[in-house]
Every structure is written in C-alpha cells, then in structure tokens.
C-alpha positions as CSV (number, residue, x, y, z in Angstrom):
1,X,0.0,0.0,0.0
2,X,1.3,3.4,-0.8
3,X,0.8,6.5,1.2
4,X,-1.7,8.0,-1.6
5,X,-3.7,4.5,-1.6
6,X,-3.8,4.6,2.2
7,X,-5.4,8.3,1.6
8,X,-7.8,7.4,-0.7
9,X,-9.1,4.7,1.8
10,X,-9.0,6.6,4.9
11,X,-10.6,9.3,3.1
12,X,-14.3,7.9,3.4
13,X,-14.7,8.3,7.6
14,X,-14.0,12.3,6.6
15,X,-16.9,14.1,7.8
16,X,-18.8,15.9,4.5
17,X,-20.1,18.7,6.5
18,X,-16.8,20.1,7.2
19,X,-15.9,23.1,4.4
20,X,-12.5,22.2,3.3
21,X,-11.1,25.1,5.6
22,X,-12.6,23.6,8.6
23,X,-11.4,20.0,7.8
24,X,-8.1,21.4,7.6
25,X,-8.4,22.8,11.0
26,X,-10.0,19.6,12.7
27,X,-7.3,17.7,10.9
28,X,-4.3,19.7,12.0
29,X,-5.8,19.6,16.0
30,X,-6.1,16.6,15.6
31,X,-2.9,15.6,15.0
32,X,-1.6,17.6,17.3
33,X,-3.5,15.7,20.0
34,X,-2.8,12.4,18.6
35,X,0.6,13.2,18.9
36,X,0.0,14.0,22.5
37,X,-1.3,10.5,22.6
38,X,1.8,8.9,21.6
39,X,3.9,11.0,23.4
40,X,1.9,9.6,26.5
41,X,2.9,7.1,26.2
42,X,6.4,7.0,26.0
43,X,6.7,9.3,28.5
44,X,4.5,6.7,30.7
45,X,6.8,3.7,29.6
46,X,10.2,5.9,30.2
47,X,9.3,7.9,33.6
48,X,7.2,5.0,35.1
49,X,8.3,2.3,33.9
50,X,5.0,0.7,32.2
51,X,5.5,-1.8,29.9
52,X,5.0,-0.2,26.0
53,X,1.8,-1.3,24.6
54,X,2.9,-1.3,21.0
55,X,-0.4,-2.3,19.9
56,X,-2.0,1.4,21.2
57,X,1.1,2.9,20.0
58,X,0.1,1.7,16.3
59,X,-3.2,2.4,16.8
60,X,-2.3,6.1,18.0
61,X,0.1,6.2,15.6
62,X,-2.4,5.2,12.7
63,X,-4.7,8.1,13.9
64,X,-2.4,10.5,13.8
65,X,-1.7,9.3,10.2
66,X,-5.4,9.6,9.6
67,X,-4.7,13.3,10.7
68,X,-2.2,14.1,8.2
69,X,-3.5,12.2,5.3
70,X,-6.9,14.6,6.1
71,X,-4.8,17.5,6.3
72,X,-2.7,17.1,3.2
73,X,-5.9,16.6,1.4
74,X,-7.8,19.8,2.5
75,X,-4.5,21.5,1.4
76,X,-4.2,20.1,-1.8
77,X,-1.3,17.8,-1.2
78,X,-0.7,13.7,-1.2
79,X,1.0,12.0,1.0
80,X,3.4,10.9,-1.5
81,X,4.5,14.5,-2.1
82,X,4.9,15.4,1.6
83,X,7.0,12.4,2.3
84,X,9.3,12.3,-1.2
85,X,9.8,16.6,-0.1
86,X,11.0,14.9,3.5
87,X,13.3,13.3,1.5
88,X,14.6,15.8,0.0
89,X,15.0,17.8,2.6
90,X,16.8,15.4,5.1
91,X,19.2,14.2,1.7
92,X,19.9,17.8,1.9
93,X,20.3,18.6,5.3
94,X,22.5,15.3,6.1
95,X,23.9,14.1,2.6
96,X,25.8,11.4,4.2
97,X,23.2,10.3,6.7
98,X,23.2,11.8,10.3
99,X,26.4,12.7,12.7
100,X,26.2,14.6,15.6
C-alpha cells in the first residue's frame, strides 16, 4: 500500500459537512493531540516504567496518520508528495546520513 492508496481509503470516515477550511483545521488539532497521545505514552513507559503497549502505540500512531492524510488533502497535497519533499529535505540537510 502506498501512502496515496492509504489516503484514498482513509478518506471515506472524513466528515462531508466540514468546508475544506474547517477539515483542515479539525485535521491539524487533531494531530496535534494524537501526537499528544503517543507521546503519552512514551513518556508513561520511560518515567514510570510501564510496559509499552505497541499495539496502542500503532493504533495512536495510525490516527495520527489519519490526521495528516486529512490535512494534506484539504490542502491540496498527497501524502506521497509530503514524504518524497522529507526526502529531499533530510538528503539535503544530512547528505551522508546523520552525525552529531
């Protein structure tokens, strides 16, 4: 599955009464609080000691996928595009990998 198929199928639990500029916004929060989420947890499994659930990490991790899949939509993006742009960037920024 490609990024851009994953879109596509995600794409039908978007909610059709958002305008596009609102869909953008919902997507965007709600990324930022599925990344919350996530960081819950690790923080939880690092400064408590819990055990890492690494199936509610995928599962908080897919949402905020969900999240940016939505939000590259509304702004008339793919997900292939933001992540091949990464790329580039990061080839770029570190041409022969990362050092400190």
């Amino acid at each position: 599955m490609t990024l851009n198929d994953y879109a596509a199928a995600a794409s039908r639990t978007i909610n059709p009464s958002l305008s596009p500029a609102d869909r953008l916004l919902d997507a965007a929060a709600g990324l930022a609080e599925e990344a919350g989420e996530v960081l819950g947890l690790v923080r939880k499994h690092r400064m408590q000691g819990r055990g890492l659930d690494a199936g509610q990490l995928r599962e908080e991790l897919g949402d905020a996928l969900w999240c940016l899949a939505v939000a590259a939509q509304s702004a008339g993006l793919t997900l292939d595009d933001v992540a091949r742009t990464n790329v580039q960037k990061l080839e770029a920024r570190h041409p022969n990998g990362f050092t400190p």
